[in-house]
C-alpha positions in Angstrom: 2.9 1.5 34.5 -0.4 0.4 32.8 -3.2 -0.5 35.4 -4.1 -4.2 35.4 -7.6 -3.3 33.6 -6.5 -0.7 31.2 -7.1 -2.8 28.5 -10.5 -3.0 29.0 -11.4 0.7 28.2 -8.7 0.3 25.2 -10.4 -2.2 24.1 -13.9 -0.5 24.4 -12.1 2.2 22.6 -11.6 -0.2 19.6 -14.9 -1.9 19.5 -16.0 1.8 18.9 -14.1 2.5 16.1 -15.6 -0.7 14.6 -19.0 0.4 15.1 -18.6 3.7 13.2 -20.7 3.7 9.8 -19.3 1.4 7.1 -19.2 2.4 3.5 -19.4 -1.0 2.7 -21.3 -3.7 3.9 -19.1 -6.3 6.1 -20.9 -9.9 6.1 -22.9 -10.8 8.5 -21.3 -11.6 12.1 -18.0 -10.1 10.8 -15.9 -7.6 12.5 -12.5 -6.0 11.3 -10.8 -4.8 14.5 -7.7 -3.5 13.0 -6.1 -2.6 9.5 -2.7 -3.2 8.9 -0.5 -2.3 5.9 2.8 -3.8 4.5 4.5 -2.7 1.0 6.0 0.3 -0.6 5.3 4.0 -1.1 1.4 3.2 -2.0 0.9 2.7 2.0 3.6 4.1 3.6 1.8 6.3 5.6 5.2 8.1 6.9 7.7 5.6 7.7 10.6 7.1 5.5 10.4 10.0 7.2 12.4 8.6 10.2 14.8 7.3 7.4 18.3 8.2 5.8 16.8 7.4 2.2 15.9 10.0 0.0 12.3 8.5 -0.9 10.6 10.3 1.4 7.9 13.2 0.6 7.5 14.8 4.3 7.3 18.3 2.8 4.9 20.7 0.4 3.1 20.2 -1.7 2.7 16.6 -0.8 -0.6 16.3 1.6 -1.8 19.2 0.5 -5.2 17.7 1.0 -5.4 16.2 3.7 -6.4 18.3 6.1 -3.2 18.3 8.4 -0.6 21.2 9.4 2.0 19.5 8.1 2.8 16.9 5.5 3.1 13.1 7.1 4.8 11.9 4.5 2.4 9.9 2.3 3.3 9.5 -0.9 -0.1 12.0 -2.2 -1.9 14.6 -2.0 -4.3 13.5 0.8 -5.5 10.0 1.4 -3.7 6.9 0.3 -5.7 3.0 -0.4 -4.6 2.3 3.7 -6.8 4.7 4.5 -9.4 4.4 2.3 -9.8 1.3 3.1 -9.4 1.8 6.7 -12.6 4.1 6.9 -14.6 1.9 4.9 -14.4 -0.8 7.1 -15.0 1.2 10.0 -11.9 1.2 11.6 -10.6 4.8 11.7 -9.7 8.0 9.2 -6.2 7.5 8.8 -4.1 4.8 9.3 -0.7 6.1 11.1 3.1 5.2 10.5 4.8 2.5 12.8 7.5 4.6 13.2 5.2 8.2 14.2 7.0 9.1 17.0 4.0 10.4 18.7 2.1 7.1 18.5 -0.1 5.8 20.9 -1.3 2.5 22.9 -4.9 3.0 20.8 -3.4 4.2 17.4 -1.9 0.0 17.8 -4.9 -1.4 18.7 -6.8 -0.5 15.5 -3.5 -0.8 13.0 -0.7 0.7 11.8 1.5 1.0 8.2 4.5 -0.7 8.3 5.2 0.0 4.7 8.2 1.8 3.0 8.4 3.8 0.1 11.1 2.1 -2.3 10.5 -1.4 -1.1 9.6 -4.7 -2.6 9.4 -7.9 -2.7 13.0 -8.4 -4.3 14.9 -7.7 -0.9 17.9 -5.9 -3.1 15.1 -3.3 -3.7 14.6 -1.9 -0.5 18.3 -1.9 -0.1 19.2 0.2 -3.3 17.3 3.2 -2.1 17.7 2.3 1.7 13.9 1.6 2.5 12.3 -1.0 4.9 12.6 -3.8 3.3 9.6 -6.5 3.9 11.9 -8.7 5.9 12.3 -5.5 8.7 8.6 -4.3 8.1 8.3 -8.0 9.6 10.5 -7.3 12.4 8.3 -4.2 13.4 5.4 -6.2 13.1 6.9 -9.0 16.1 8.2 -6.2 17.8 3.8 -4.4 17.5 2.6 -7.8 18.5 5.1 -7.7 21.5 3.4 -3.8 22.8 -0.3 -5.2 22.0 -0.1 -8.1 24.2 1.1 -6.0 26.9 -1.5 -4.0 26.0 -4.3 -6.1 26.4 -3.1 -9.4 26.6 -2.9 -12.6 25.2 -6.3 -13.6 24.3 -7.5 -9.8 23.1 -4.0 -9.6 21.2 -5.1 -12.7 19.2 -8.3 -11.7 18.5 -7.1 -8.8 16.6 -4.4 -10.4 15.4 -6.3 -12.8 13.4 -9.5 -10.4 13.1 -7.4 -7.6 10.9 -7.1 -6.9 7.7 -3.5 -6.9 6.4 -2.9 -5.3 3.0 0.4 -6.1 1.2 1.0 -3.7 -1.7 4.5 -4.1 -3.5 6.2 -5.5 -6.5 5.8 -2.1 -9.0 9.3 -0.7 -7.7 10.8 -4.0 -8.2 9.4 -3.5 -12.1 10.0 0.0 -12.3 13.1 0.7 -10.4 15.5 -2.3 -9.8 14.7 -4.3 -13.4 13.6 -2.2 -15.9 15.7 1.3 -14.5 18.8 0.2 -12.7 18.9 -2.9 -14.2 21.3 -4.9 -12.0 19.0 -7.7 -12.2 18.8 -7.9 -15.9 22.5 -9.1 -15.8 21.3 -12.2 -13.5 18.0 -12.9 -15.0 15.3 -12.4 -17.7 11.9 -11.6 -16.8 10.8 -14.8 -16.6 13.0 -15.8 -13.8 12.3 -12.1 -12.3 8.8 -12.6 -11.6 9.9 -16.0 -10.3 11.7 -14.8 -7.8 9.3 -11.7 -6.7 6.3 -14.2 -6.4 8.5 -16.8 -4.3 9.9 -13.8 -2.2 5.8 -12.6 -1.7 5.0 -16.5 -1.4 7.4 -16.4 1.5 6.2 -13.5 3.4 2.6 -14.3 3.5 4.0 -17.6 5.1 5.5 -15.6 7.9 2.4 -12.6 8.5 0.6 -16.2 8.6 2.8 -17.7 11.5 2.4 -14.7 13.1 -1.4 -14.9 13.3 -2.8 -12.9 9.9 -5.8 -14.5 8.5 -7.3 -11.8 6.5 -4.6 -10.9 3.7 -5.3 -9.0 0.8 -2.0 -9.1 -1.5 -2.1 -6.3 -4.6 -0.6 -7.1 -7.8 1.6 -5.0 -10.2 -0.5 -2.1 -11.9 0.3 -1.1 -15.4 3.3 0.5 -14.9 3.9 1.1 -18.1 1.3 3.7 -18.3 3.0 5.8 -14.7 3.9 9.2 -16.3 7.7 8.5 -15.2 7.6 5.4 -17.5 6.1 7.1 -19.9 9.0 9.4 -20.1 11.7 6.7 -19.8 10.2 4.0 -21.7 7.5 5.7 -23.9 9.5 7.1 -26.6 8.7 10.7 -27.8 5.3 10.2 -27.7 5.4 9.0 -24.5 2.9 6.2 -24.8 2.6 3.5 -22.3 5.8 0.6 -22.3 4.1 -3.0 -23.7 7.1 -4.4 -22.7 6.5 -3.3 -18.7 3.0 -3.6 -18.3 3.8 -7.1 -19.9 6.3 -7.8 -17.2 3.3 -6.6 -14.5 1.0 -8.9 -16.4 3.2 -12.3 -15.8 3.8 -11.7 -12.0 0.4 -11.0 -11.6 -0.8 -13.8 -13.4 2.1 -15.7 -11.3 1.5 -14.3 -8.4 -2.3 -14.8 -8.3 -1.8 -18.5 -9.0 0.3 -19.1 -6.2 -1.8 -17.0 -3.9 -4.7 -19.1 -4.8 -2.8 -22.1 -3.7 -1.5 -20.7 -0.6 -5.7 -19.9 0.6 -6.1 -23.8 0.2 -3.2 -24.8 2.7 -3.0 -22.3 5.0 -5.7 -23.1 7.8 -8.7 -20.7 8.4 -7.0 -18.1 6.2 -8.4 -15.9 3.4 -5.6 -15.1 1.4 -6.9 -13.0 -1.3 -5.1 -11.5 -4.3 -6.1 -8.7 -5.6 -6.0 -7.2 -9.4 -5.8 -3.5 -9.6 -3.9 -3.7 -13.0 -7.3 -3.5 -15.0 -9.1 -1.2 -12.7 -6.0 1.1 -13.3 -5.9 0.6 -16.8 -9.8 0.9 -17.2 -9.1 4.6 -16.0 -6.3 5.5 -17.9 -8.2 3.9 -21.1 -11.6 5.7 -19.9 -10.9 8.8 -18.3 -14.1 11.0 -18.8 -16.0 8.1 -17.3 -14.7 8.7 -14.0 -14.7 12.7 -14.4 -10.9 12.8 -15.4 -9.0 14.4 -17.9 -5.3 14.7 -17.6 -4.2 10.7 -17.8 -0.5 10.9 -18.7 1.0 13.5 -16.3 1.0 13.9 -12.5 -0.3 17.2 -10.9 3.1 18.3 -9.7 5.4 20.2 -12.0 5.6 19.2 -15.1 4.2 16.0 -14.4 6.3 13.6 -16.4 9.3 12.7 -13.8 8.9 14.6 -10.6 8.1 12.2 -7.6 9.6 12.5 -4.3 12.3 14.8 -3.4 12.0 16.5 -7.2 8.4 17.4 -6.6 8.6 20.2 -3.9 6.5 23.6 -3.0 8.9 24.8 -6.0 7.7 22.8 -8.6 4.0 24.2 -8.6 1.2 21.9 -9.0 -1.6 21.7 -11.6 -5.1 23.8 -10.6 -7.4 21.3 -10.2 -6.0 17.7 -9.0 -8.8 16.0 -8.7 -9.0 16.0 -13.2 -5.6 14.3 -13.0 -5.2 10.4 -12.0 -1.3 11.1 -11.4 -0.4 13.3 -8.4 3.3 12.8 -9.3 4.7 10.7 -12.3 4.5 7.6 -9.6 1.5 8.0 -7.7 -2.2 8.3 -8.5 -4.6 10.8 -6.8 -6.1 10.7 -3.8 -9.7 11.2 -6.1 -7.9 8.4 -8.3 -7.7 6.4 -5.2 -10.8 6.6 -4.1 -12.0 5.9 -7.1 -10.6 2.9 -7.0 -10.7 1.5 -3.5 -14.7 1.2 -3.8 -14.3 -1.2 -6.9 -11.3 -3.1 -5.1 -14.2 -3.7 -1.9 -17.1 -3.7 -3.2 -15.3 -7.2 -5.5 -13.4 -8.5 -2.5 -14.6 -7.7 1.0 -16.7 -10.9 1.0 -13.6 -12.8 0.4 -12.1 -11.5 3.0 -14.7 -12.5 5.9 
């Protein structure tokens, strides 16, 4: 059993993480205690690995940057935007999975994923490719508030709960996967009424990470996923060019989505509810390559590069020389470089809106 003031040297243990040297400079007076993640593959730091689903990368040559014995399970080659983001604040290195088995009291204390590769925002989503869906990631999250209070109680428990910041990242694998692929969906609605139901199913869930004392909530929108190598191949023709018609569909749930998120900041007391665009920073380096130092813009790193993601790219599929050219690791998900690249635009706009 926990001694009676154990929380007070955890709690020390956090205010040190905080302390470490920012990469980006936090307003005055501010402090970001913890960093939590919700969404799909983009921050699931290794959830799906204690899944039957077969969305999971928990083998070579995902990871093969980052610096670990073995591969957790993030859907990359090293570090993904939880992370990233994570260290700039000052948090910690890596943001760990929920699930990690080998978790610990302090690993809570300064955040966790609770993301899943193949969810999104349209429940049936998670469900086709038996993910988390958002609803569950939620049921983790009461079940993490439940360990921090005994933790370090009530009082420290809500400081961090509504000190954190909470990154929401999902929606392209509703695009991607359940409309434009599968296309179940397509039978009950057009896009129109698509991106109406993904923004009132996201609408919904920052409601709840609200009731459950989130303040600080940065929500993502779509990226072009028209331009992803795998839609390329599907949807680009012979040429594979980028599909209009699905980075059109990403361009009305974002515009949708940051609408209603704007909304949402103005009734939700004391609450910075921020959406975030990454569809143009995305674009901007697909469109603009060598300004960034890339080169390869319409393939991933691994294997061919134009459909392997997941349980297709593996240590036999051989990876490109020189991953940090390519803005694709796999035909779904960018670079860690690409990442990075892109995580110091994404603060360096919003951290201020966040405070």
């Amino acid at each position: 059993m926990m001694r009676k003031d154990s929380w007070w040297w955890i709690w020390v243990g956090v205010m040190v993480h905080v302390k470490v040297s920012c990469g980006v400079k936090l307003p005055a007076n501010v402090t970001v205690p913890a960093v939590m993640a919700f969404g799909d593959s983009i921050v699931d730091q290794g959830n799906n690995n204690m899944l039957k689903t077969l969305v999971k990368c928990n083998f070579p040559p995902y990871g093969k940057d980052l610096n670990q014995p073995l591969p957790t399970g993030r859907f990359g080659n090293g570090k993904t935007p939880a992370d990233f983001i994570a260290e700039e604040v000052g948090v910690k290195e890596l943001i760990p999975a929920y699930l990690d088995p080998n978790l610990k009291i302090q690993d809570l204390l300064s955040g966790v994923s609770f993301a899943s590769g193949g969810c999104g925002f349209d429940p049936q989503t998670a469900h086709i490719v038996s993910a988390i869906s958002l609803s569950d990631q939620l049921k983790y999250f009461k079940e993490y508030i439940g360990k921090l209070k005994a933790a370090v109680g009530e009082d420290k428990s809500k400081y961090i709960l509504s000190n954190s910041l909470y990154l929401v990242v999902a929606g392209s694998d509703d695009l991607a996967n359940t409309y434009f692929t599968i296309g179940l969906r397509r039978i009950q609605y057009d896009i129109a009424s698509y991106t109406d139901l993904m923004v009132s199913s996201a609408s919904s869930f920052i409601h709840e990470l609200y009731n459950l004392g989130a303040r600080r909530i940065a929500v993502f929108g779509a990226p072009p996923i028209g331009c992803l190598p795998s839609r390329r191949t599907i949807a680009g023709g012979l040429a594979r060019i980028c599909s209009d018609q699905e980075n059109q569909a990403a361009q009305l749930v974002n515009h949708k989505l940051s609408s209603t998120l704007n909304s949402l900041a103005k009734t939700l007391p004391q609450s910075r509810v921020v959406y975030v665009n990454i569809y143009d920073p995305l674009l901007n380096l697909i469109l603009h390559p060598q300004d960034y130092g890339f080169e390869v813009i319409d393939k991933g790193c691994c294997g061919t590069g134009n459909i392997e993601v997941a349980i297709l790219c593996t240590k036999y599929s051989g990876t490109c020389n020189d991953d940090s050219k390519y803005i694709f690791w796999d035909s779904y998900h960018p670079t860690e470089r690409a990442y990075k690249v892109l995580v110091d635009q994404i603060l360096s706009k919003y951290i201020n809106s966040l405070a």
